[in-house]
C-alpha positions as a Python dict, from the first residue, in 0.01 Angstrom:
ca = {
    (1, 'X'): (0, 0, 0),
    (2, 'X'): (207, -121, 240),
    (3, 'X'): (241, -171, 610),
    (4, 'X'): (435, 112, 731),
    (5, 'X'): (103, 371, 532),
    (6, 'X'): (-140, 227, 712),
    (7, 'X'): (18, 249, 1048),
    (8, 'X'): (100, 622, 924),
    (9, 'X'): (-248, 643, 808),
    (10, 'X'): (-363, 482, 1183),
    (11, 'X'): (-209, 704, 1393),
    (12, 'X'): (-282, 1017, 1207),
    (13, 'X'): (-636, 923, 1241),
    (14, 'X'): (-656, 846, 1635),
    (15, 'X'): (-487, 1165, 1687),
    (16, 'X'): (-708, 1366, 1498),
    (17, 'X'): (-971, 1191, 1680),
    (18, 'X'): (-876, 1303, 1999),
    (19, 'X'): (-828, 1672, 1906),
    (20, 'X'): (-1152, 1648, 1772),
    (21, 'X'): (-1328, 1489, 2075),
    (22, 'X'): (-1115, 1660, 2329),
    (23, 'X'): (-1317, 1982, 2347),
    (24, 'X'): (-1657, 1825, 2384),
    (25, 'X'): (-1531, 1532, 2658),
    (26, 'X'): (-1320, 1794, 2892),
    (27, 'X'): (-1619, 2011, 2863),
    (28, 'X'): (-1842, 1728, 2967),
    (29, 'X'): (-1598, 1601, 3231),
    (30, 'X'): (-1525, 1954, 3396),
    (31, 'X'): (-1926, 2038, 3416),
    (32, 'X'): (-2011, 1682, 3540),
    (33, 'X'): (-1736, 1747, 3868),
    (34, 'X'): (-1905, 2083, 3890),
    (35, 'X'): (-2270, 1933, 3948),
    (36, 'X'): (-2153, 1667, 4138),
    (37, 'X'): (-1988, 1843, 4380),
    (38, 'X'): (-2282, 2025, 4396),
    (39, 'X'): (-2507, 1765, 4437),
    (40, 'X'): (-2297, 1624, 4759),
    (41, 'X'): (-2301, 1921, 4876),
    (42, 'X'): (-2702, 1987, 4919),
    (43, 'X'): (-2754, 1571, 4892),
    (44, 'X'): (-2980, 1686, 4606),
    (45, 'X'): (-2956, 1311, 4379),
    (46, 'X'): (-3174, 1405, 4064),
    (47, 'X'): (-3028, 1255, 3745),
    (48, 'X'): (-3153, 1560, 3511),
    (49, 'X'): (-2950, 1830, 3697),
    (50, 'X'): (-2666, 1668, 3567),
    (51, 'X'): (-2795, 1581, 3184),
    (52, 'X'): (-2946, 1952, 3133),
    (53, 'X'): (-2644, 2122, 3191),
    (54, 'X'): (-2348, 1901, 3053),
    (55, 'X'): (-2610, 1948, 2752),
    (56, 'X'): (-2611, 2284, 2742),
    (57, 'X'): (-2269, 2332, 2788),
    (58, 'X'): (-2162, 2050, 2498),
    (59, 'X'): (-2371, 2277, 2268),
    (60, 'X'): (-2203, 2587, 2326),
    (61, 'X'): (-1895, 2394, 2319),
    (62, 'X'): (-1999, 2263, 1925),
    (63, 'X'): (-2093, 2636, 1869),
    (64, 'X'): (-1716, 2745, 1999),
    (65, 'X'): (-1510, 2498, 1830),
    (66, 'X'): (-1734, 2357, 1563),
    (67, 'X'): (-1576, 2458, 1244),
    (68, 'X'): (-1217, 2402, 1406),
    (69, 'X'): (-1361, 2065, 1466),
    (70, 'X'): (-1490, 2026, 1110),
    (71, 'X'): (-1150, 2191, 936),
    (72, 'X'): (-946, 1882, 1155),
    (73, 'X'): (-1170, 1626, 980),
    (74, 'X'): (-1161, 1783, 649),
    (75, 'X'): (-732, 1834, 674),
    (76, 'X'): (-727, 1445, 782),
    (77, 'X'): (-922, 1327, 514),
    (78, 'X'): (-673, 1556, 219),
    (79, 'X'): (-400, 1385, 404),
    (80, 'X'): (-523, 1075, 354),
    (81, 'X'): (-590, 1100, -18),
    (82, 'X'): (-281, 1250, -44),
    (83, 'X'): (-90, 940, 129),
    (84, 'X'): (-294, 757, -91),
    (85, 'X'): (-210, 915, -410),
    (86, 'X'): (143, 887, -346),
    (87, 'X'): (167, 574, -311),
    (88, 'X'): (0, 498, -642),
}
C-alpha cells in the first residue's frame, strides 16, 4: 500500500465525514442563532431553552436524513475495501 492510497483513502474519508455531519451541525447552528436571537431579544438567559430545542430539532434531523447518513458510511467503507483489494 502505498502513499498516494492512503492519501486517496484520507480524503475520501474527511469528505464523507462532512456530508455526514453536515446535516446535524447546520441544523444545530441555524436553531442555536434562532434562540439566541431570541433570547436577546426578551434578555431571557436560561441555558435549557437553548439545549431542548437544538435537541429536538437534531432528532428530527437523524429521523430526515438518517439512512442517507448511514448509506454514505456504508458506500465509504465498500470503497475502501475495494481500494484495498486492488491494491493486493
Amino acid at each position: 500500500m502505498d502513499a498516494g492510497l492512503l492519501a486517496e483513502i484520507f480524503r475520501d474519508a474527511v469528505i464523507t465525514g462532512f456530508k455526514v455531519a453536515g446535516p446535524i451541525l447546520i441544523s444545530s447552528i441555524l436553531i442555536g442563532l434562532i434562540i439566541s436571537i431570541i433570547q436577546a431579544a426578551t434578555s431571557i438567559n436560561e441555558q435549557t431553552m437553548t439545549f431542548v430545542p437544538k435537541l429536538i430539532v437534531i432528532g428530527i434531523t437523524l429521523i430526515i436524513f438518517g439512512s442517507w447518513m448511514l448509506q454514505q458510511l456504508v458506500d465509504l467503507v465498500f470503497r475502501i475495501t475495494e481500494f484495498i483489494t486492488v491494491q493486493l
